[in-house]
C-alpha positions as protocol buffer text, in pm:
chain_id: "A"
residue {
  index: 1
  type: UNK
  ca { x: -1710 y: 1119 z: 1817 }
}
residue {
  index: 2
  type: UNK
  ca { x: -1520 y: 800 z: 1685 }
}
residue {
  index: 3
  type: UNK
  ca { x: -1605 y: 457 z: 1796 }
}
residue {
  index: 4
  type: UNK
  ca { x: -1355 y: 203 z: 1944 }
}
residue {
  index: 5
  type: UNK
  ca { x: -1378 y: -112 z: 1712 }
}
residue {
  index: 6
  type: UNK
  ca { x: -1182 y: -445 z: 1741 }
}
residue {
  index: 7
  type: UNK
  ca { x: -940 y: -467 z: 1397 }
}
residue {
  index: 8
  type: UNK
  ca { x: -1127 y: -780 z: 1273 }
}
residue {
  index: 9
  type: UNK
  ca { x: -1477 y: -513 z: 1331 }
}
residue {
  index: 10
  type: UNK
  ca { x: -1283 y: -207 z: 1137 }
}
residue {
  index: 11
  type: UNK
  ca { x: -1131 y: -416 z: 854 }
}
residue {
  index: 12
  type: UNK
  ca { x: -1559 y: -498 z: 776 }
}
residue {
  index: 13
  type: UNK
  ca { x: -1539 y: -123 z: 605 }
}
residue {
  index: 14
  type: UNK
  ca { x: -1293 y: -281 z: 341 }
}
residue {
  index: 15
  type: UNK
  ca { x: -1474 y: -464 z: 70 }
}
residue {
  index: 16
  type: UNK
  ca { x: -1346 y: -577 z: -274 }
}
residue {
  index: 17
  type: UNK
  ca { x: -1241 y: -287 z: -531 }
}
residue {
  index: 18
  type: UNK
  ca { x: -1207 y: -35 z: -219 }
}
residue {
  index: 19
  type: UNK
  ca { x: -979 y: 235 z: -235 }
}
residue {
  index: 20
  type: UNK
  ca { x: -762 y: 261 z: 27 }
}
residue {
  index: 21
  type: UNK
  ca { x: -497 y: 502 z: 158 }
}
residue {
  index: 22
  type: UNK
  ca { x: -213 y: 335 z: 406 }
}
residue {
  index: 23
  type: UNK
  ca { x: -8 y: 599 z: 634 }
}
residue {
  index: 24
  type: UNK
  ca { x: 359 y: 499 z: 715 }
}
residue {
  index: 25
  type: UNK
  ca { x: 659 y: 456 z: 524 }
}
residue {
  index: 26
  type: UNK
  ca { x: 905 y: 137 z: 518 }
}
residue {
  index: 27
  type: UNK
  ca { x: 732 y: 47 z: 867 }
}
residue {
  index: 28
  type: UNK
  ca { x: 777 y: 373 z: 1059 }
}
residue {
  index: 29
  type: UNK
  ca { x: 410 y: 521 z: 1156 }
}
residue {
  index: 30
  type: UNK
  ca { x: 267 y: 216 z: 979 }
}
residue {
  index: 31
  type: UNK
  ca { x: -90 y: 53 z: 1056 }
}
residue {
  index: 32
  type: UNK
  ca { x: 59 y: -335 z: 1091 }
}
residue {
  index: 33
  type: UNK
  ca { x: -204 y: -461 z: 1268 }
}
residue {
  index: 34
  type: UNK
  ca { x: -473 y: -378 z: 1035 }
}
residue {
  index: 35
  type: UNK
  ca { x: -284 y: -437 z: 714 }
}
residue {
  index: 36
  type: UNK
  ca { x: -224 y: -797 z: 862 }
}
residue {
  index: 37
  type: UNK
  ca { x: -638 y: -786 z: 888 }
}
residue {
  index: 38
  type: UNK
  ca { x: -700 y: -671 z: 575 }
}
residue {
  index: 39
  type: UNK
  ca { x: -423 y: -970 z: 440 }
}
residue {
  index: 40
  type: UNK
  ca { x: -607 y: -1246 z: 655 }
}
residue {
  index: 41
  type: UNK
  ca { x: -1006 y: -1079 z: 533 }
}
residue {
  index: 42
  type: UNK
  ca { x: -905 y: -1211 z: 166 }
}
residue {
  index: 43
  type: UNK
  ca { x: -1017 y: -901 z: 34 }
}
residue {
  index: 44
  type: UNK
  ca { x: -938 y: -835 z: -332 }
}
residue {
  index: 45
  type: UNK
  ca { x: -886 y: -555 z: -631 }
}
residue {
  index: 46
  type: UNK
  ca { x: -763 y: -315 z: -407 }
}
residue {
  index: 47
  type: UNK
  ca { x: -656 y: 65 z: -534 }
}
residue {
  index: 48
  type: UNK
  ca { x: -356 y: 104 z: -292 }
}
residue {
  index: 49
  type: UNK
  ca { x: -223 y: 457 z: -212 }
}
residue {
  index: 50
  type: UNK
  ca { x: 70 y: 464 z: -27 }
}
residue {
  index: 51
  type: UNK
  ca { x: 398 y: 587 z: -22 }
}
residue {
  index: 52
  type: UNK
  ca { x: 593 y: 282 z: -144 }
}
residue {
  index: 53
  type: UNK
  ca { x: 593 y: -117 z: -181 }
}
residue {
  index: 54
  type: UNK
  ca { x: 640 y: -225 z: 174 }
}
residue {
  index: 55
  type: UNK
  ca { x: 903 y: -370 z: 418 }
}
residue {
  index: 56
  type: UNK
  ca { x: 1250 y: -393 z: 235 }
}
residue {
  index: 57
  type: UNK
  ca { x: 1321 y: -730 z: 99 }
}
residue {
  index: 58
  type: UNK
  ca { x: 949 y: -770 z: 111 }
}
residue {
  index: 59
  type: UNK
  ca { x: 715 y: -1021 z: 262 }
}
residue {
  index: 60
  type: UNK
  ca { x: 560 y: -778 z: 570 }
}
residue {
  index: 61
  type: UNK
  ca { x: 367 y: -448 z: 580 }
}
residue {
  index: 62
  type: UNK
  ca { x: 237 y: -392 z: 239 }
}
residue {
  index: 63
  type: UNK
  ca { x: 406 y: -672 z: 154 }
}
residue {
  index: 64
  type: UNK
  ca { x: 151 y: -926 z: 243 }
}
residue {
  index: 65
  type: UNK
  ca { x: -75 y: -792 z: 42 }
}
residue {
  index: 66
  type: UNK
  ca { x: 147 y: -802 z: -265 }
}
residue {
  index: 67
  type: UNK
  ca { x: 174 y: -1127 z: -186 }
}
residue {
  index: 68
  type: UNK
  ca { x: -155 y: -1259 z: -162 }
}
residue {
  index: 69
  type: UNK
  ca { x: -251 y: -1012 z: -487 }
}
residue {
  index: 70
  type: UNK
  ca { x: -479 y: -814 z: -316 }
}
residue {
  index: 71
  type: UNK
  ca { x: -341 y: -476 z: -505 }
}
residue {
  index: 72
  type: UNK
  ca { x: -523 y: -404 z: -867 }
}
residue {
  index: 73
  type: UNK
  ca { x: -377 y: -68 z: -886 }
}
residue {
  index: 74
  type: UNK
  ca { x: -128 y: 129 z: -663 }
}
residue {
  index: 75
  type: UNK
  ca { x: -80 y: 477 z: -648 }
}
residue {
  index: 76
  type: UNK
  ca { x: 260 y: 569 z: -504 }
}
residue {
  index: 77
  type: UNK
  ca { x: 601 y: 667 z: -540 }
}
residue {
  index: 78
  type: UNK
  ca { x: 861 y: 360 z: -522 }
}
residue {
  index: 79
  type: UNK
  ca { x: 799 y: -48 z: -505 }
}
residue {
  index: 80
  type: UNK
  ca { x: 1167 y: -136 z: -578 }
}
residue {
  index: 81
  type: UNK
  ca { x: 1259 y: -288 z: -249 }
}
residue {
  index: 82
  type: UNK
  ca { x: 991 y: -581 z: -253 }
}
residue {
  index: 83
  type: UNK
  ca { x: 1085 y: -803 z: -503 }
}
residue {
  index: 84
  type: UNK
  ca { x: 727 y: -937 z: -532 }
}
residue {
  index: 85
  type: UNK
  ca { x: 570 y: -605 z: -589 }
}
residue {
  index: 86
  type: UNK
  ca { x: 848 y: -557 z: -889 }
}
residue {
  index: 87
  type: UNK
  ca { x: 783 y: -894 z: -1041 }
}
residue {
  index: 88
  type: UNK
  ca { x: 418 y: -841 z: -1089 }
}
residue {
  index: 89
  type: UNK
  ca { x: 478 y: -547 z: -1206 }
}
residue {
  index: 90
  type: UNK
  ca { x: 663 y: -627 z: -1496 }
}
residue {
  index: 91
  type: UNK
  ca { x: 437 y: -948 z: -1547 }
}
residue {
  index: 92
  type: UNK
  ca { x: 135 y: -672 z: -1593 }
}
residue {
  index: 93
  type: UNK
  ca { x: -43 y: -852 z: -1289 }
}
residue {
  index: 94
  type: UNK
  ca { x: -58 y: -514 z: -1117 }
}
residue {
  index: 95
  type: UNK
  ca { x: -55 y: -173 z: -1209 }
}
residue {
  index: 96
  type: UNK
  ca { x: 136 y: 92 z: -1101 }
}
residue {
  index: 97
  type: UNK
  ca { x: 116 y: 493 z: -1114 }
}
residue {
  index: 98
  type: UNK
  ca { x: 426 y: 647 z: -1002 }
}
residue {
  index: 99
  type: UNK
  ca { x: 487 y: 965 z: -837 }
}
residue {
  index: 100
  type: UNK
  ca { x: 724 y: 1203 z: -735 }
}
residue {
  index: 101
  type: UNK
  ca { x: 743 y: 1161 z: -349 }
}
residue {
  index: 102
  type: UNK
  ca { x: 645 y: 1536 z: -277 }
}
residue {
  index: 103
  type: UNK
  ca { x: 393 y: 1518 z: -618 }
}
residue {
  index: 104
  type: UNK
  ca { x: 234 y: 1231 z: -441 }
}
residue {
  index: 105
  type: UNK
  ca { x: 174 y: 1412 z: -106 }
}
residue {
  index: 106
  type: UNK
  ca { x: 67 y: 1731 z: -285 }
}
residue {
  index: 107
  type: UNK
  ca { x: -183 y: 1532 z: -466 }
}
residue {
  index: 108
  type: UNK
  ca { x: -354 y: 1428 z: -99 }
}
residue {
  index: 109
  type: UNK
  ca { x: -326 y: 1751 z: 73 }
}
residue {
  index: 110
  type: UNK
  ca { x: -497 y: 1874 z: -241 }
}
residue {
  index: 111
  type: UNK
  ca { x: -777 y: 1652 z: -210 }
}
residue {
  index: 112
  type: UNK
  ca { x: -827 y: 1708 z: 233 }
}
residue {
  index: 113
  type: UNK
  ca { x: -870 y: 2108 z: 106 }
}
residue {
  index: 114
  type: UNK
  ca { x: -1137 y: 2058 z: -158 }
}
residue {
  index: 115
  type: UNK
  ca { x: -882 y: 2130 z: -444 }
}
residue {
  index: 116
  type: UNK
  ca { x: -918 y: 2029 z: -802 }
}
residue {
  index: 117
  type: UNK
  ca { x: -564 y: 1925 z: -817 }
}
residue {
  index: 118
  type: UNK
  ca { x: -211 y: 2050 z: -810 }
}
residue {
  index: 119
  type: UNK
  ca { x: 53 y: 2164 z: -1063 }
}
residue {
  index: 120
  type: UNK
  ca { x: 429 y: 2132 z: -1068 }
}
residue {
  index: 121
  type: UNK
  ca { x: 723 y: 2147 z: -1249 }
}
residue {
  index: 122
  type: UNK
  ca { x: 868 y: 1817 z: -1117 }
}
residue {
  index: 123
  type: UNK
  ca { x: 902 y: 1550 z: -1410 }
}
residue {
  index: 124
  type: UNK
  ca { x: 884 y: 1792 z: -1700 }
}
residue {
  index: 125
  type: UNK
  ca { x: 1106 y: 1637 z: -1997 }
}
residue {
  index: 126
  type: UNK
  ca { x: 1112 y: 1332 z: -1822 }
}
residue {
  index: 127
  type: UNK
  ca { x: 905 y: 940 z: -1872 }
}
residue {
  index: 128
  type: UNK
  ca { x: 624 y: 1113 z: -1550 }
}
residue {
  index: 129
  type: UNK
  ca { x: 485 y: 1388 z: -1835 }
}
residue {
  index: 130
  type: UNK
  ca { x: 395 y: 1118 z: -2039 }
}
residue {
  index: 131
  type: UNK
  ca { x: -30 y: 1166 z: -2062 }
}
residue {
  index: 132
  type: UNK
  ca { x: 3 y: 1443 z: -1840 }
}
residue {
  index: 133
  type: UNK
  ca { x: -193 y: 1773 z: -1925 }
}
residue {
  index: 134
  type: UNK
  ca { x: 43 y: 2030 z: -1961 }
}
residue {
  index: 135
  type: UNK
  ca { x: -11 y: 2434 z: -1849 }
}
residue {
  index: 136
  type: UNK
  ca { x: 244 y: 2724 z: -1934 }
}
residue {
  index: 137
  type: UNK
  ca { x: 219 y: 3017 z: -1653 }
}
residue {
  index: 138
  type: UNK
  ca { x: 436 y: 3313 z: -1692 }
}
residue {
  index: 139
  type: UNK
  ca { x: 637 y: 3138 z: -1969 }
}
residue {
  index: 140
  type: UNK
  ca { x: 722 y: 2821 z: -1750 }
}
residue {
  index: 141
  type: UNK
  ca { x: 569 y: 2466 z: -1811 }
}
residue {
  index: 142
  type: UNK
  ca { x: 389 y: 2261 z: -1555 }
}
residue {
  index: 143
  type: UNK
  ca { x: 218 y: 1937 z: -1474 }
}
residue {
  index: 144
  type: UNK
  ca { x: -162 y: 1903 z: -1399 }
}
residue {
  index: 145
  type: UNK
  ca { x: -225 y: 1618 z: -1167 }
}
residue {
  index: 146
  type: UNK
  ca { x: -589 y: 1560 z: -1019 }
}
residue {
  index: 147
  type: UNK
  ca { x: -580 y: 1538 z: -652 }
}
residue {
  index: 148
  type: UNK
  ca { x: -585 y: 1195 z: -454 }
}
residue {
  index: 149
  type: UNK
  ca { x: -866 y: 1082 z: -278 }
}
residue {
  index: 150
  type: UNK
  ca { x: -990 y: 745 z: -138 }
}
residue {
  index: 151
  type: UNK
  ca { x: -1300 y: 541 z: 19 }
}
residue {
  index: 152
  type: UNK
  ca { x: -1084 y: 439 z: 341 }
}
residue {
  index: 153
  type: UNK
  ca { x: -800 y: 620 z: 489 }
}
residue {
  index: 154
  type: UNK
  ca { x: -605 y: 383 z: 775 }
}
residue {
  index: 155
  type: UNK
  ca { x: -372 y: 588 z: 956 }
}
residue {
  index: 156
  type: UNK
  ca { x: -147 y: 490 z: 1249 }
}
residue {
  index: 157
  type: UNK
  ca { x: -68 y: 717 z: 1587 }
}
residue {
  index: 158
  type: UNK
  ca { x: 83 y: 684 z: 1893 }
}
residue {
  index: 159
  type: UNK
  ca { x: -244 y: 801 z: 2105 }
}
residue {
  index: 160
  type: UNK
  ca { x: -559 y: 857 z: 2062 }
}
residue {
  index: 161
  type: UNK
  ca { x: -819 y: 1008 z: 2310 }
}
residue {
  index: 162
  type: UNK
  ca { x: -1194 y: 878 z: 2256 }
}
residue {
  index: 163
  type: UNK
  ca { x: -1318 y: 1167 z: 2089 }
}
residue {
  index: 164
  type: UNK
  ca { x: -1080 y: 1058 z: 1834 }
}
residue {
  index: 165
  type: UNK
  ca { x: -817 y: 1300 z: 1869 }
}
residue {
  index: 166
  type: UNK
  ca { x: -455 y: 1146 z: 1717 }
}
residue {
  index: 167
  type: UNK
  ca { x: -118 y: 1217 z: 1892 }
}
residue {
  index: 168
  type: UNK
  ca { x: 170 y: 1085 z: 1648 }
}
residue {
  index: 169
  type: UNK
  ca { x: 526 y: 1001 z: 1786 }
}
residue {
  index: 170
  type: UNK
  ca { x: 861 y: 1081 z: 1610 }
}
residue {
  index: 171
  type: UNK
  ca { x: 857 y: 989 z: 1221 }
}
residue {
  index: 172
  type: UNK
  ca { x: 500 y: 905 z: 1214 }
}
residue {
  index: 173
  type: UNK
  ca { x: 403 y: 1222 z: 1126 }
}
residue {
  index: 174
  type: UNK
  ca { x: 526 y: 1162 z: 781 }
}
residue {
  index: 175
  type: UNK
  ca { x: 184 y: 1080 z: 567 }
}
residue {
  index: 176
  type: UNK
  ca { x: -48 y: 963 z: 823 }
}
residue {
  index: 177
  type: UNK
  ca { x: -216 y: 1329 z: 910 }
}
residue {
  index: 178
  type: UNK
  ca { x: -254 y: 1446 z: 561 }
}
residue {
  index: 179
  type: UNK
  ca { x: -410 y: 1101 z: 456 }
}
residue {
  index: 180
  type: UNK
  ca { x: -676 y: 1157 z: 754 }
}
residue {
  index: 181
  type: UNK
  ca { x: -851 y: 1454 z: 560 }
}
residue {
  index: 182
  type: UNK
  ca { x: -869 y: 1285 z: 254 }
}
residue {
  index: 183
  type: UNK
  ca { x: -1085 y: 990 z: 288 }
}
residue {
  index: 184
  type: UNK
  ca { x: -1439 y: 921 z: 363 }
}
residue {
  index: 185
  type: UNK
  ca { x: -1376 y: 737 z: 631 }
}
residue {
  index: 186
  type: UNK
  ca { x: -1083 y: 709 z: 838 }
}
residue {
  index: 187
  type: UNK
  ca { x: -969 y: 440 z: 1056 }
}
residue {
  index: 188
  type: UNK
  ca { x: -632 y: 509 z: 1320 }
}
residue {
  index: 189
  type: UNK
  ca { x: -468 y: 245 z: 1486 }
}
residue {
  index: 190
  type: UNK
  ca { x: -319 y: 311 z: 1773 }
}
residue {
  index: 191
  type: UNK
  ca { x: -86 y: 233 z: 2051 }
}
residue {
  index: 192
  type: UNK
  ca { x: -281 y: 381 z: 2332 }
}
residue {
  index: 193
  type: UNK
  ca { x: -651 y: 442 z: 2361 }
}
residue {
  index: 194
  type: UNK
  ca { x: -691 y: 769 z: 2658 }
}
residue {
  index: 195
  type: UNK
  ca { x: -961 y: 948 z: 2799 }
}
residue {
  index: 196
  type: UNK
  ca { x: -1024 y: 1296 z: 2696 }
}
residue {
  index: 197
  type: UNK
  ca { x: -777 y: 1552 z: 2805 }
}
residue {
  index: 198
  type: UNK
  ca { x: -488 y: 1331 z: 2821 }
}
residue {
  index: 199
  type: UNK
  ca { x: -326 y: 1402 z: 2518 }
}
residue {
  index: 200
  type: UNK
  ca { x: -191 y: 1812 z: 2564 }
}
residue {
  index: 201
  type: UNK
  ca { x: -389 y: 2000 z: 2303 }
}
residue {
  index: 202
  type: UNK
  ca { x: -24 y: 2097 z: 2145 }
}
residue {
  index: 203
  type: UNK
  ca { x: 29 y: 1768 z: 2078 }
}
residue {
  index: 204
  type: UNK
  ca { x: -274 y: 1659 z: 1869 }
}
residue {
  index: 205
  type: UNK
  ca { x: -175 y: 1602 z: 1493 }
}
residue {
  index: 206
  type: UNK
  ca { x: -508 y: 1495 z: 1419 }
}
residue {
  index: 207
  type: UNK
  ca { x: -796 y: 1662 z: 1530 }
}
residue {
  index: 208
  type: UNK
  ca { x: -1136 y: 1415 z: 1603 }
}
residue {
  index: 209
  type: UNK
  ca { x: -1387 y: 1557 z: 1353 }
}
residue {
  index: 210
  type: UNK
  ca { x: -1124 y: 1378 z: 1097 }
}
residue {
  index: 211
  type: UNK
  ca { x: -1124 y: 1005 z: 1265 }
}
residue {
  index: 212
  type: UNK
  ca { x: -1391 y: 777 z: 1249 }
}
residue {
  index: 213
  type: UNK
  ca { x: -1292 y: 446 z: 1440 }
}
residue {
  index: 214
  type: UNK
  ca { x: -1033 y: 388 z: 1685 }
}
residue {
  index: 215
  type: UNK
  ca { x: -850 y: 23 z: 1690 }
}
residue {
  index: 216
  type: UNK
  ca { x: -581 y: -61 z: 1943 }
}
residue {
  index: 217
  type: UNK
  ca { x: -344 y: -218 z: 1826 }
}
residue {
  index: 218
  type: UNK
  ca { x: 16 y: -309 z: 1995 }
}
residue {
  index: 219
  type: UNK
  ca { x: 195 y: -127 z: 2250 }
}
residue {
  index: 220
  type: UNK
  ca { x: 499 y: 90 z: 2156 }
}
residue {
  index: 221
  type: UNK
  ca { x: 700 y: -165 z: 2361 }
}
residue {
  index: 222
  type: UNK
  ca { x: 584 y: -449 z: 2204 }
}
residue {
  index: 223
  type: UNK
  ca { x: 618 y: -302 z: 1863 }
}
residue {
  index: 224
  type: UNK
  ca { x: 945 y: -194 z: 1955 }
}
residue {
  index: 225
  type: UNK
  ca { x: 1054 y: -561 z: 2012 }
}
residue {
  index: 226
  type: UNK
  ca { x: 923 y: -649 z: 1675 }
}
residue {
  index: 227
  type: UNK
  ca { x: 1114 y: -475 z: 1443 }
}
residue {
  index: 228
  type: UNK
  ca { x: 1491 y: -513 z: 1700 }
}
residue {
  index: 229
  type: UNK
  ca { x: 1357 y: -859 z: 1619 }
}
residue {
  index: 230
  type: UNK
  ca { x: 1296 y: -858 z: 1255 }
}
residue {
  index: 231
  type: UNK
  ca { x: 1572 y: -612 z: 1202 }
}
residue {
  index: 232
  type: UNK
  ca { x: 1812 y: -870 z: 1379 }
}
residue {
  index: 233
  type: UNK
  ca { x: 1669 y: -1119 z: 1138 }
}
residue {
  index: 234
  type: UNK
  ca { x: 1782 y: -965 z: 853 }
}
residue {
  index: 235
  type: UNK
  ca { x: 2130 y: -918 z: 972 }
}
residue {
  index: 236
  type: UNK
  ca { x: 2045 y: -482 z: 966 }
}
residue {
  index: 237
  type: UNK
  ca { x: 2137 y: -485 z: 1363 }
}
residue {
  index: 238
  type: UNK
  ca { x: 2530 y: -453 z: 1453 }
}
C-alpha cells in the first residue's frame, strides 16, 4: 500500500546525484508541486530524464531547476524552448543525451519489462548513431540503446485512491504511466486523494503495486487557473 506524505516529506527521497525520472510534457500531466520542492530542497547533480527542457520560454517546470543548476546530466529528447537549458548546454555546464521522442519512451518501457534494451532504425546515417552499437537483422541496420531506468520516478495523476491506484486525466497519460514501472521508487502527485473504490477499475492507468507515496498537490481548478494565468502572461491567450 502507498503512504500519503506531505511534498516537503516525499522530496526527503531525493538526495544529491539521484536519478530521477519527471512525467509530463511542456506542463500537461506535470508534477509542479514537487519539482518546485525539489528546486527549493537545493538538491544538486541531478541525472534528469524527462521528455524535454521545461515550460516554453523557460523559467517554470523543469525550468527552475535549470536555473538553479541542479541538472548534471539529462536524458531526453528536446531542451530548445528554455533558453537557459540551451545556454548551458553549449557552455558544457550540463550535459545532454538526446533522443528520438519514441526512442526515448521505448528505452523506459524497456526497462518497467526487465528488458536489456531496445533496437531501432530511427537515427541511422544521422549525428544520434554516433557511439551507438550497431546490429544488422535480415540485412537491415539498427541501433542498440540500453534501456532507461532511474532511482526516483515522480509521476503526476488526476486521482489517486490510498492503495495507490493512479487515475490520469486527458493528456497526462503521455509518459507518466510508463515512467511508474521503471523506477525504484515512485512518487505521484496528485489532484485528489480517494478512498478505495472510487476510482472505476477501467479507469486506473496505474495500478498500486507500482506507487509508493501519494502527495496532494493542487486541485484541477486551481491548477487550471494557473496556467489561463501564466498563459495570459505570456500573451498565448486571445
Amino acid at each position: 500500500m502507498a503512504i500519503i506524505q506531505t511534498k516537503q516529506e516525499a522530496v526527503k527521497n531525493i538526495k544529491d546525484n539521484t536519478t530521477v525520472m519527471i512525467g509530463g510534457f511542456f506542463g500537461v500531466g506535470i508534477p509542479l508541486e514537487m519539482i518546485n520542492e525539489i528546486a527549493d530542497s537545493g538538491v544538486k547533480d541531478l541525472t534528469l530524464i524527462a521528455v524535454a527542457g521545461g515550460y516554453p520560454g523557460g523559467g517554470r517546470d523543469l525550468g527552475r531547476l535549470t536555473i538553479n543548476k541542479q541538472i548534471k546530466k539529462f536524458i531526453g529528447t528536446h531542451i530548445g524552448t528554455d533558453p537557459e537549458f540551451v545556454r548551458q548546454y553549449n557552455a558544457g555546464e550540463v550535459e545532454v543525451e538526446f533522443n528520438p521522442m519514441g526512442t526515448w519512451i521505448e528505452r523506459i518501457r524497456a526497462a518497467g519489462a526487465g528488458l536489456g534494451g531496445i533496437i531501432t532504425p530511427t537515427g541511422i546515417g544521422t549525428e544520434v548513431e554516433q557511439g551507438r552499437e550497431k546490429i544488422t537483422i535480415d540485412g537491415k541496420e539498427y541501433l542498440v540503446y540500453p534501456p532507461l531506468r532511474a532511482d526516483v520516478a515522480i509521476i503526476k495523476g488526476y486521482r489517486a485512491d490510498k492503495y495507490g491506484n493512479i487515475e490520469y486525466r486527458g493528456t497526462a497519460l503521455n509518459s507518466n504511466p510508463v515512467m511508474a514501472t521503471a523506477a525504484d521508487l515512485v512518487i505521484a502527485e496528485v489532484d485528489e486523494i480517494v478512498e478505495v473504490g472510487e476510482i472505476p477499475y477501467n479507469n486506473v492507468g496505474t495500478p498500486g503495486i507500482f506507487v509508493d507515496i501519494i502527495v496532494q498537490g493542487k486541485s484541477l481548478e486551481e491548477r487550471k487557473q494557473d496556467l489561463e494565468e501564466l498563459w495570459a502572461s505570456k500573451n498565448k491567450l486571445r
